[in-house]
C-alpha positions as CSV (number, residue, x, y, z in Angstrom):
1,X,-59.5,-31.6,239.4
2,X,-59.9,-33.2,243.2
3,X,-59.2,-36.4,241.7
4,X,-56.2,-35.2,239.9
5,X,-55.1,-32.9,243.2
6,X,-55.4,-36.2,245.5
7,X,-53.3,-38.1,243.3
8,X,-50.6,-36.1,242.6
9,X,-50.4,-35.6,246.5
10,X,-50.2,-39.1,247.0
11,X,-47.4,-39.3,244.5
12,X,-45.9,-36.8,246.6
13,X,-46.3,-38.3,249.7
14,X,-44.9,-41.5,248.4
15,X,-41.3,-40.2,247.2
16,X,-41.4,-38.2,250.4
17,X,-41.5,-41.1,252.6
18,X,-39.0,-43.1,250.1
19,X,-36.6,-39.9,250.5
20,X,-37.2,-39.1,254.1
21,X,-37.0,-41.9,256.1
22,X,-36.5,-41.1,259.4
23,X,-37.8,-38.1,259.4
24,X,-41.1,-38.9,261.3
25,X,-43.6,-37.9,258.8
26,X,-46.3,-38.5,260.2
27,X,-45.3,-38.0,264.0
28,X,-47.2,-34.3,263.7
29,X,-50.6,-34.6,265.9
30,X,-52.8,-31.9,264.1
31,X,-53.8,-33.0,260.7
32,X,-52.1,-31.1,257.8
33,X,-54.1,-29.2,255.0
34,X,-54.0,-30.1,251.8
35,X,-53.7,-27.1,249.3
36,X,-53.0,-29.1,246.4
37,X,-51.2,-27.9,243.2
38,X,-50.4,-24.8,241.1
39,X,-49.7,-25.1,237.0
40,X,-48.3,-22.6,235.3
41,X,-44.9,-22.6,235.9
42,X,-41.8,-22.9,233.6
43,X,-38.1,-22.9,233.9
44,X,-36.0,-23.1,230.4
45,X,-33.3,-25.8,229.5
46,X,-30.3,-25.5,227.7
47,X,-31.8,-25.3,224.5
48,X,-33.9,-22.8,225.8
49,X,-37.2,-24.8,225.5
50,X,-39.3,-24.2,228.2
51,X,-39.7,-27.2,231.0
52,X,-43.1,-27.3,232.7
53,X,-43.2,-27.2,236.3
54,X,-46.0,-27.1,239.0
55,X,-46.1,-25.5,242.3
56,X,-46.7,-27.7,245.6
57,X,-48.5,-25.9,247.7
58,X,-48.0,-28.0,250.8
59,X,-44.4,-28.1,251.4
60,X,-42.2,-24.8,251.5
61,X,-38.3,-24.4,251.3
62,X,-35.9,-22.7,253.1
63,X,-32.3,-22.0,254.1
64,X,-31.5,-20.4,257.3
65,X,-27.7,-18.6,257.5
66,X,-25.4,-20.3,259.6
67,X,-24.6,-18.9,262.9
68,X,-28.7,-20.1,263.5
69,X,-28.2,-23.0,266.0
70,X,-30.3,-26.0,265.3
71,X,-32.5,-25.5,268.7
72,X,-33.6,-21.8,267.1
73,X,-34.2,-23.7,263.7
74,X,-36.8,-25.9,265.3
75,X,-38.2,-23.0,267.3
76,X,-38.6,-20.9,264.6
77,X,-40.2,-23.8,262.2
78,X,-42.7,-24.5,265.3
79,X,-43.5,-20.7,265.9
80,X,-44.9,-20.8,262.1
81,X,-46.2,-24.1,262.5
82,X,-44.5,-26.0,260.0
83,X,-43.1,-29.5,260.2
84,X,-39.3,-30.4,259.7
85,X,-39.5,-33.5,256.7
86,X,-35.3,-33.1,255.8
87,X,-32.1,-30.9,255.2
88,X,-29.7,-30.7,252.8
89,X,-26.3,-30.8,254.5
90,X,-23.9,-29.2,254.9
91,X,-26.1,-26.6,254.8
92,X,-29.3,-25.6,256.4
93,X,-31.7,-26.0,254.0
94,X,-34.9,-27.3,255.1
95,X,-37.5,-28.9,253.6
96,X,-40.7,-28.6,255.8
97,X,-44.7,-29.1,255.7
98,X,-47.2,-26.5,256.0
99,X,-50.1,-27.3,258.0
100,X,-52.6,-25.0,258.4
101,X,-51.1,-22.2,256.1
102,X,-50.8,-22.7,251.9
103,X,-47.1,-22.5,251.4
104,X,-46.8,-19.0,249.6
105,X,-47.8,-17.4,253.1
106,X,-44.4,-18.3,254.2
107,X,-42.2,-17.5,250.9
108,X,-39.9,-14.3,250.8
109,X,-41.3,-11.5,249.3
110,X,-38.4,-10.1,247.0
111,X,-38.4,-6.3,246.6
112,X,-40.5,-6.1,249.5
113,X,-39.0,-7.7,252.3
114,X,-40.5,-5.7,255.2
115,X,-43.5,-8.1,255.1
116,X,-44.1,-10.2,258.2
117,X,-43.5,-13.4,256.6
118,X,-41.3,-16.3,257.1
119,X,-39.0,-15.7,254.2
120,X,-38.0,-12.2,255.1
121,X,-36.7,-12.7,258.9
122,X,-33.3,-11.8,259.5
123,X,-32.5,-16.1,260.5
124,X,-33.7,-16.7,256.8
125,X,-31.7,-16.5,253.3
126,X,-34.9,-17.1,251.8
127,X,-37.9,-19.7,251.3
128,X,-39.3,-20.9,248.1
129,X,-41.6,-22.5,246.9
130,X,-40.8,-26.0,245.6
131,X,-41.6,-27.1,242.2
132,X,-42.6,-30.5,240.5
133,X,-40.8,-30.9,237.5
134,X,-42.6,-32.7,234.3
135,X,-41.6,-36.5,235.9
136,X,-43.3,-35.4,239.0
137,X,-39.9,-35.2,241.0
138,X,-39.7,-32.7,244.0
139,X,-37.5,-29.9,242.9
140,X,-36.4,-27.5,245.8
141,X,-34.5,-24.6,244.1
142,X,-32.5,-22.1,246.0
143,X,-31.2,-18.3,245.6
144,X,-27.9,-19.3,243.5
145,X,-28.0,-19.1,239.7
146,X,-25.3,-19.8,236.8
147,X,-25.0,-17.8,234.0
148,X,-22.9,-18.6,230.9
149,X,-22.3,-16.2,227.8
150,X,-21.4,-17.5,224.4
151,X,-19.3,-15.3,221.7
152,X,-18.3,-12.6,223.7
153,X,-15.1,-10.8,225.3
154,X,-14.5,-10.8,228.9
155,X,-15.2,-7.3,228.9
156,X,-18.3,-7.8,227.5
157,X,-19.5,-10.6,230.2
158,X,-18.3,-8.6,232.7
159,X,-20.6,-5.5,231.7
160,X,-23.8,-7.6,231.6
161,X,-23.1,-9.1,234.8
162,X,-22.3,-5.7,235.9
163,X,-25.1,-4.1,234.8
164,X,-27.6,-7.7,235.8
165,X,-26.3,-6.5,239.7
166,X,-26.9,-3.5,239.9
167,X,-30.5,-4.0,238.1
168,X,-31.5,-6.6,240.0
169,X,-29.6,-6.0,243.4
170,X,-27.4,-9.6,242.6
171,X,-24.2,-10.7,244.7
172,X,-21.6,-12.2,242.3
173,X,-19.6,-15.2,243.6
174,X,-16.7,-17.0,243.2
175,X,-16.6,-18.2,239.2
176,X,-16.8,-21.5,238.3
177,X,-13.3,-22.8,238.4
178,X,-11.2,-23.1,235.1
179,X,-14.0,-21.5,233.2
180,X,-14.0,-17.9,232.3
181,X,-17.7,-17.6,230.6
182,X,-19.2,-18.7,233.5
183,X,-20.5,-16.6,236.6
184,X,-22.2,-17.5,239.4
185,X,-24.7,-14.8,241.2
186,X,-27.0,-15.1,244.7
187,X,-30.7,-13.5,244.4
188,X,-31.3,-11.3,247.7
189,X,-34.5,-10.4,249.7
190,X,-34.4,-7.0,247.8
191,X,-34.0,-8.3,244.2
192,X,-37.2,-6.9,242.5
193,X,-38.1,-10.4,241.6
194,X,-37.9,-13.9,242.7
195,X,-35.4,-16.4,242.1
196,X,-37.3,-18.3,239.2
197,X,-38.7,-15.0,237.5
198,X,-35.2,-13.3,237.1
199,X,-33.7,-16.5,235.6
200,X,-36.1,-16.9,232.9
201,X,-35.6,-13.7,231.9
202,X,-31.8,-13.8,231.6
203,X,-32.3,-16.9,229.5
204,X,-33.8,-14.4,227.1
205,X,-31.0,-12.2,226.9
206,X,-28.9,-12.2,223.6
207,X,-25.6,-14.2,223.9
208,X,-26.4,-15.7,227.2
209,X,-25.7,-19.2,226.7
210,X,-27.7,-20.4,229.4
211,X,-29.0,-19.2,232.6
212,X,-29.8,-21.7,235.3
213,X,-30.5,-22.2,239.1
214,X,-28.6,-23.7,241.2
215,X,-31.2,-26.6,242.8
216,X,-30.9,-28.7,246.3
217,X,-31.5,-32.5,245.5
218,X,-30.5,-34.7,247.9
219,X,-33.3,-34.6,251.2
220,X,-31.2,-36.2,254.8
């Protein structure tokens, strides 16, 4: 299991540096921990199969709201000790390194967000955890999900969105342009579960077409 844990870091490591560059990597002078991996994870496709993923316990991600000035982003990251690896522009979601913390000491803690953490200060729209799919690619998923309903009228669409909202404490967005059957929803810090949790469990509802999240590639 070290073995495997050191490897799969490396691998980790190695498309970091490939996707960061510039980033100063390893500019930080105390050493980080490593806190290797977590299995167990899932997330469903379309065909409702379920997709393996793995937990990286070294690296946390988060999106700060946008009046939060890029000098109170960096504070904030070196108040918790974590190191700035990327962002996805245009908006400010960061991908950073813990260092002396495992990464789910930093996460939001939905339907309890009076914890001291990281995730739940007022700056933050949340931080996750981010995933390794099955081809070991860094997935960094965010508080946005799609949902798409198959065979039904719009009243009926609208009452399980309805009723998904006020269950599970959802914002509905804008819909998805030109396409009636398809809603778009953000998780908040006092949904009763996290992101990942409360899609796969939508994916399970009857005449849901699909459920998915929304998920930040592309690391600046």
């Amino acid at each position: 299991m070290v073995l495997k844990s050191i490897m799969r870091q490396s691998v980790f490591l190695l498309i970091s540096i490939l996707i960061l560059s510039g980033c100063g990597l390893f500019d930080n002078k105390q050493d980080p921990e490593d806190f290797g991996f977590e299995e167990g994870y899932f997330i469903y496709n379309l065909s409702k199969d379920k997709i393996p993923w793995t937990r990286n316990r070294n690296y946390v991600s988060l999106e700060f709201y946008e009046g939060v000035s890029e000098k109170k982003l960096h504070e904030i990251l070196k108040e918790y000790n974590l190191k700035y690896e990327g962002q996805v522009f245009p908006v400010k979601h960061i991908f950073a390194q813990v260092i002396n913390k495992p990464a789910e000491e930093y996460y939001t803690t939905y339907g309890d967000s009076t914890l001291p953490v990281l995730g739940n200060r007022p700056e933050v729209r949340y931080a996750l955890p981010v995933f390794m799919n099955e081809f070991w690619d860094p997935i960094m998923i965010t508080n946005k999900a799609t949902i798409r309903f198959d065979s039904l009228s719009t009243e009926q669409e609208l009452h399980i969105i309805d009723s998904l909202i006020v269950a599970d404490n959802l914002t509905r967005v804008e819909d998805g342009p030109g396409t009636p059957t398809r809603f778009r929803v953000l998780f908040n810090k006092n949904s009763p579960k996290d992101p990942l949790n409360l899609i796969n469990s939508y994916c399970l509802i009857e005449n849901i077409r699909y459920a998915s999240l929304n998920i930040a590639f592309q690391l600046n």
